[in-house]
N, C-alpha and C positions, 0 to 999 in steps of 0.2 A: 784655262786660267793659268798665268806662268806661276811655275814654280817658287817664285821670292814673295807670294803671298802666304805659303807656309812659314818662313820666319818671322812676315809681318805679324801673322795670328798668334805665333808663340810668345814675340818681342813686344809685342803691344801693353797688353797685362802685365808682362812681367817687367817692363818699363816704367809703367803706369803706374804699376804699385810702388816702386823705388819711389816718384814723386811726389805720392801723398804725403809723407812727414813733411816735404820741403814747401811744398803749392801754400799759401793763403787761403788755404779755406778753411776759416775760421768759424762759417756755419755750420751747424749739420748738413741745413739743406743743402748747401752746395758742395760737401764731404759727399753727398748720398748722390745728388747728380751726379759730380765727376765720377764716380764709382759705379754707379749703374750705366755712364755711356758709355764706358773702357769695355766692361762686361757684356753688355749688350752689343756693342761694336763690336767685339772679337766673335761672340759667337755668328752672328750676320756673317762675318768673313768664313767662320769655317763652313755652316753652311753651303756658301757660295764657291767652298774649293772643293767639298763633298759631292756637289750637284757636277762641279766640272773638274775632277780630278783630275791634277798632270797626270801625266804616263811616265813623266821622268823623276829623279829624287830634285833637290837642291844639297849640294855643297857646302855647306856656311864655310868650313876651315880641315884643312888636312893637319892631320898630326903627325904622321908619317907620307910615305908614298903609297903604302897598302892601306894605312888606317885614315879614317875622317870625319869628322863630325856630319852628320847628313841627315836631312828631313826629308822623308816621303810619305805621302799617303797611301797606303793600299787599300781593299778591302776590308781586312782586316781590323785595323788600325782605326779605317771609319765607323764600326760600329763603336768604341772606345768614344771615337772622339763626337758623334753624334751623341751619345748619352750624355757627357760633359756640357757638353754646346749648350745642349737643350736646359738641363737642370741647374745650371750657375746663376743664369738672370734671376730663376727664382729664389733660389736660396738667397741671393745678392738682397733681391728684395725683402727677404723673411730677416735676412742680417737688422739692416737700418732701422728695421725699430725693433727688434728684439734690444741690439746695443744700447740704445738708449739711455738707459740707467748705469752702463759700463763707464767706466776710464780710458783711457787712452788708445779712441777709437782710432784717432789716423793710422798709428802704428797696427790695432787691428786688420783694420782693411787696406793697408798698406801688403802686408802679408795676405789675406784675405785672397786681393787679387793677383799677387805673383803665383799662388798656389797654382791659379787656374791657367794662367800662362804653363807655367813647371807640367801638369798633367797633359797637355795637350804635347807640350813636347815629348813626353812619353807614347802617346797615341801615333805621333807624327811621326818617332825613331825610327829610320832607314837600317840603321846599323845596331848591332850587338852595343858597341863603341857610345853610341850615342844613347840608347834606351839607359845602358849605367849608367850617363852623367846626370840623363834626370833624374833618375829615380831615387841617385844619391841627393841631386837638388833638392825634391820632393821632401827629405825628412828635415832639410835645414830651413824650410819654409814652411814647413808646419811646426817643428818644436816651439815657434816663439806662439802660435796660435793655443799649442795646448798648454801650456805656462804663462797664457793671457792673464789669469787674474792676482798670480803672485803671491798665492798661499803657499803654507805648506805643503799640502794635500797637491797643488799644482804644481810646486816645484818636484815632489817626489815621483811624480806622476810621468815628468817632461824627462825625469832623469832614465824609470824604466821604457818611456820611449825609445830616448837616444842610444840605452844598450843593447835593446833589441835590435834598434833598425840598424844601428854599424854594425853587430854581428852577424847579421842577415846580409848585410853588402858585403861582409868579407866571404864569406860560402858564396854570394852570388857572384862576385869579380874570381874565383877556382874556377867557377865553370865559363865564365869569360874568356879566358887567360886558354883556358882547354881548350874552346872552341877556335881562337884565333891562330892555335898552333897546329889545331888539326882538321882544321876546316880549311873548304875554299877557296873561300870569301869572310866575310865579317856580315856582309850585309844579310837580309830573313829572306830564305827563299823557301818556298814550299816545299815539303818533303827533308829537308833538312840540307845542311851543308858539309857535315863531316865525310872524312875523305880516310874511310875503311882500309885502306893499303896502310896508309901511313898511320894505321891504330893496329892492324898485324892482329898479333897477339893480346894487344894490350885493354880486348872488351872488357874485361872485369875492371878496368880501371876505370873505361869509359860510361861503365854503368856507374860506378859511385862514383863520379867527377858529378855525374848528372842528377842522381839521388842529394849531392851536396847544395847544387846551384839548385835544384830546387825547392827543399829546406832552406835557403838563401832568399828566395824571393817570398816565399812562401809564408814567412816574417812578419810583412805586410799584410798577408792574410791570412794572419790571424790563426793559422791550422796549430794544432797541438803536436807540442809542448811549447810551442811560441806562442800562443795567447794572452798569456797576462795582463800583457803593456795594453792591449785593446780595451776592455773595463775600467782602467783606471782612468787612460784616455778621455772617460766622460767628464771628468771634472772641471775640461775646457765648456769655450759656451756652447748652447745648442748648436748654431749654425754652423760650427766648427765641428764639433762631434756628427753632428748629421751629413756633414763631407767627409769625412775622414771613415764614417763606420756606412757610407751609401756610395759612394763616387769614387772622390782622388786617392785616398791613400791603399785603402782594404782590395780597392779594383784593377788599380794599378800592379799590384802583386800577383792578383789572378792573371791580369793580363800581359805582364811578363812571365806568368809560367805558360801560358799560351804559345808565345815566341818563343821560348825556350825550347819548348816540349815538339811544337810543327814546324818549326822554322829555322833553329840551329841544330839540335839534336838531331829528329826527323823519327816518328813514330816506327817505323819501320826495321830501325837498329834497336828499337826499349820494346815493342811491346812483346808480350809475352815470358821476360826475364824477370829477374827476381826482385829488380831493379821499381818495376812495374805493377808488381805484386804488392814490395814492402809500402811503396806508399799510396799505395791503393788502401791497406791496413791503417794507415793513421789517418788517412781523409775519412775514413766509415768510423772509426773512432772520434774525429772530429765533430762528426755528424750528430751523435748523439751524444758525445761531453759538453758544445756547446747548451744543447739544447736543455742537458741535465745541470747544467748550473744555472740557466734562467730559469727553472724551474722554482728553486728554491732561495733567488736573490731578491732581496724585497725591495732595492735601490729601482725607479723607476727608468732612468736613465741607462743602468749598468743592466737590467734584466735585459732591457732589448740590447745593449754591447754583447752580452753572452748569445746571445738569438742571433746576431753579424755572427759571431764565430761560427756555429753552425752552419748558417746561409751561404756564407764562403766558401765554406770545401763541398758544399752540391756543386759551384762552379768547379771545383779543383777536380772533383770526381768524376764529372761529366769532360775534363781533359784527361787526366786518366784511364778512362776505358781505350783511350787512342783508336778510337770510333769516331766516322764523320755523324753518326747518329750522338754520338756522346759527347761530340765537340756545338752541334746545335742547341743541345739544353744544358751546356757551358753559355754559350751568347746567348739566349732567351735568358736565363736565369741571372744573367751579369744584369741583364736589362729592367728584368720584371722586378730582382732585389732591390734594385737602386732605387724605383717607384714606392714598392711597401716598405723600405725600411727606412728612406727620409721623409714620407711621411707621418710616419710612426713615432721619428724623434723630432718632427717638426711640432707635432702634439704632444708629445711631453716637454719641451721647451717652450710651448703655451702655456702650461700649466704653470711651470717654474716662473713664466714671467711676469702671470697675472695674479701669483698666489705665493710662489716661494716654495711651494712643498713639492717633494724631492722622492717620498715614499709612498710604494704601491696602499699600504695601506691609511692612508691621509685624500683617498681619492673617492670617500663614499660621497656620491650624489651628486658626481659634478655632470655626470650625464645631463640631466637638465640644468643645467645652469651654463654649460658652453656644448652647448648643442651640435655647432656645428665642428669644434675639434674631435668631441668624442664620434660623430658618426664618420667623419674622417679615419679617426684611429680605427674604430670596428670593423671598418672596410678594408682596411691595409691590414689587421689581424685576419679576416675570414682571407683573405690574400695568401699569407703568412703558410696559414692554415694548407692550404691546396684546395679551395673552395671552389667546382666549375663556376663558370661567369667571371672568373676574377683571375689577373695574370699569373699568379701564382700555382695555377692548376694547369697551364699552358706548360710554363718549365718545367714542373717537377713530372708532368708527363711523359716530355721528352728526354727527359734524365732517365725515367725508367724507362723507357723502351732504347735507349742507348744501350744501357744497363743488361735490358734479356738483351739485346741484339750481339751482344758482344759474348754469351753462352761461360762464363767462367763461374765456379765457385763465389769468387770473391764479389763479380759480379750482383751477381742473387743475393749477396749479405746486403750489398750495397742498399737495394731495392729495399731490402728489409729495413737498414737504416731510417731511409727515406719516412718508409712509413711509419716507424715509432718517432719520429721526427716529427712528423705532421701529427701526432697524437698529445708528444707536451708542446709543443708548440699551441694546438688549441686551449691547452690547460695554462701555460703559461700568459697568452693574450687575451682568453677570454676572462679569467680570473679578472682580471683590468675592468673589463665591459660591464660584467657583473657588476662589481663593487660602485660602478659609477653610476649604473641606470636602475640599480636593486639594492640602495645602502638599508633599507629594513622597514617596517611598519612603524617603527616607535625612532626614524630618522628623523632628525628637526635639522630644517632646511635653513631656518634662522643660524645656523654657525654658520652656513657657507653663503650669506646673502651677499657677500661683496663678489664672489666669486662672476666670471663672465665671462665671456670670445675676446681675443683679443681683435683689434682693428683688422681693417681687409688687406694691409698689407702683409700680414700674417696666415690671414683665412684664402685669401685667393690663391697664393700655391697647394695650398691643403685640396681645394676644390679642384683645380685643374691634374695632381695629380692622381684624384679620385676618378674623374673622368675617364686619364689613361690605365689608368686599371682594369676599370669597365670595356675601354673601347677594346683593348689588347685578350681580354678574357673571352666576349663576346665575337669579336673575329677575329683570330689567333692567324689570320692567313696573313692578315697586312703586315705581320711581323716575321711570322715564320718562312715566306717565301723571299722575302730580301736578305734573311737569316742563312737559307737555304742557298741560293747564291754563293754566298761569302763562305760557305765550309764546301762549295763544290771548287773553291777556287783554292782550296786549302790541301784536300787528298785527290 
């Protein structure tokens, strides 16, 4: 397939959305068709450039004679952009009537769908040069998503966004700026680009140039002492939060520290240095500070935001061992999280929208009364969990045998993490499960009679991605051997 069908995929969406404020579509219904065929057209398209990948990049525009804006697919890239692909039609569809009851939905899904253009551009980044424009894109099309509803609480919210994500571009444009002065190229080649003569002396620079840029990216996901702006983040609507803390924004960060880490830098010159070590120390701290503040936040919304920050740096730490064993249950786990944790907030944004309530503890009884959210949610929590049968047991597998495989001290913390992780992690989601299908013997089911599932345009992504839970947990091979592939193509 030639090459100008990657611009098309990224230009499409993010076309498409500029038009909705202007288009005449005055219906919903026809706000929700335009909007689901832009979505659904694009992802068909990437699909179809995935199945028949150029060999070559595209060009869109040179900025220099060395630098240039440029789209390519590699392997890589495609597991990014397969995840996207796959999960936007449904979230698209969970959007249209979740909004419903919102204001000024064009402008919503105006944004909505540029997002999904902006993320695949990142997916599809040829170049160092290019991955930074989207990813700077990326925050200027979602801040108006998270300050959708134009409270307080939203506008302060949108604000610690925007100071994180600039301050996170400016650390990640050092190690840009580094790579392009001492690198070969600009563009991701495996094993890295930089050019050791022309750094001499200067490794200890080139360790914290890189320790910078990825605390820069790493912003986006969420890892500690960057966290913050994620929690607050929920105050946007579901659909938005459950993209932002499962897919485009949280994954996007993982997965330019992925590029960063294999493809500009090159494992090879970081691992083993101190460099490797020290944030080897804050992604295992990550690990369990996310999971210790879900523990004790009673916000239904924010408990699973604090559980993203955790789930994140298992990707971060599975790049980190700079093991092709630790670089696979980074992709399994990019894949498997994005399954259980938009699930998870696609059931609490059930809840908020057939009910209004907001708190863990306002959730006795509703097990039976929406049946089929809560067995959705309890599935994505035993997930969550590391439960065999369920994808969640697939990655955090391969995380740990990354983890022994790679024999280091720090290592073996990690593993330890992992597992006090999976431990409030149960305590944190099950607590949930409980309180809805065990609110007590002297419970009176008369307070919650209005309570109910919402429509099927809500319940059918819930279902299908309870499916891929199951199918991926139950045969772990149809995932791990095309996974497997793509990090042989990497070391």
């Amino acid at each position: 397939m030639s090459s100008y069908f990657m611009l098309i995929a990224v230009l499409l969406p993010i076309v498409g959305g500029c038009l909705i404020p202007l288009l005449p579509l005055n219906k919903r219904s026809w706000l929700a068709i335009y909007t689901e065929f832009i979505v659904i057209t694009t992802s068909v398209l990437v699909f179809l450039i995935i199945v028949n990948r150029p060999d070559s990049g595209f060009v869109v525009f040179d900025l220099t004679k060395e630098l240039s804006i440029t789209l390519k697919l590699d392997e890589t890239g495609s597991v990014f952009a397969t995840l996207v692909a796959f999960l936007w039609p449904f979230a698209t569809l969970y959007a249209v009537e979740y909004m419903r009851h919102e204001t000024h939905e064009k402008t919503f899904f105006g944004f909505y769908t540029m997002t999904y253009g902006v993320t695949l551009g990142i997916a599809m980044a040829g170049n160092i040069v290019t991955l930074y424009l989207f990813y700077e894109m990326l925050t200027i099309v979602t801040l108006p998503l998270v300050m959708h509803t134009l409270t307080k609480e939203a506008i302060k919210a949108s604000r610690t966004y925007i100071y994180y994500s600039l301050g996170g571009a400016a650390f990640a444009f050092i190690g840009m700026v580094y790579i392009l002065k001492y690198g070969s190229t600009a563009d991701f080649v495996a094993g890295g680009v930089l050019d050791m003569a022309k750094i001499g002396n200067g490794t200890d620079l080139m360790l914290l140039v890189y320790v910078i840029c990825f605390c820069g990216f790493s912003v986006k996901a969420a890892m500690f002492p960057f966290s913050a702006w994620l929690p607050k983040a929920g105050v946007a609507p579901t659909p938005v939060t459950a993209l932002l803390h499962a897919v485009a924004v949280v994954k996007a960060g993982a997965f330019a520290i992925i590029r960063v880490t294999n493809f500009s830098f090159g494992t090879e010159a970081l691992k083993g240095t101190w460099a490797q070590n020290f944030l080897m120390v804050l992604v295992i701290f990550t690990i369990v500070y996310g999971c210790s503040r879900g523990l004790k936040e009673p916000h239904f919304k924010r408990r699973l935001a604090w559980s993203t920050v955790s789930n994140l740096s298992y990707i971060l730490f599975g790049v980190i061992t700079m093991s092709p064993m630790g670089l696979l249950g980074a992709f399994a786990h990019m894949i498997c999280h994005a399954f259980m944790k938009i699930t998870a907030f696609f059931c609490a944004g059930s809840v908020i929208y057939k009910t209004g309530r907001n708190y863990v503890y306002e959730l006795d009884g509703f097990g039976r009364k929406m049946p089929k959210t809560f067995f959705a949610f309890t599935i994505s929590g035993l997930a969550l969990m590391g439960v065999p049968g369920l994808c969640g047991f697939v990655s955090k597998w391969d995380l740990a045998k990354g983890a022994v495989t790679n024999n280091t001290v720090l290592s073996f913390v990690g593993v330890a993490a992992l597992l006090v992780s999976s431990l409030l992690t149960a305590i944190y989601m099950l607590s949930v499960v409980v309180r809805a299908y065990f609110p007590g013997k002297d419970f009176d089911y008369s307070t919650i009679s209005d309570v109910k599932d919402p429509n099927w345009m809500m319940t059918l992504p819930l279902i299908i991605f309870v499916v891929v839970m199951f199918v991926i947990g139950l045969n772990p091979s149809l995932l791990m051997s095309q996974l497997s592939e793509v990090v042989d193509t990497v070391f």
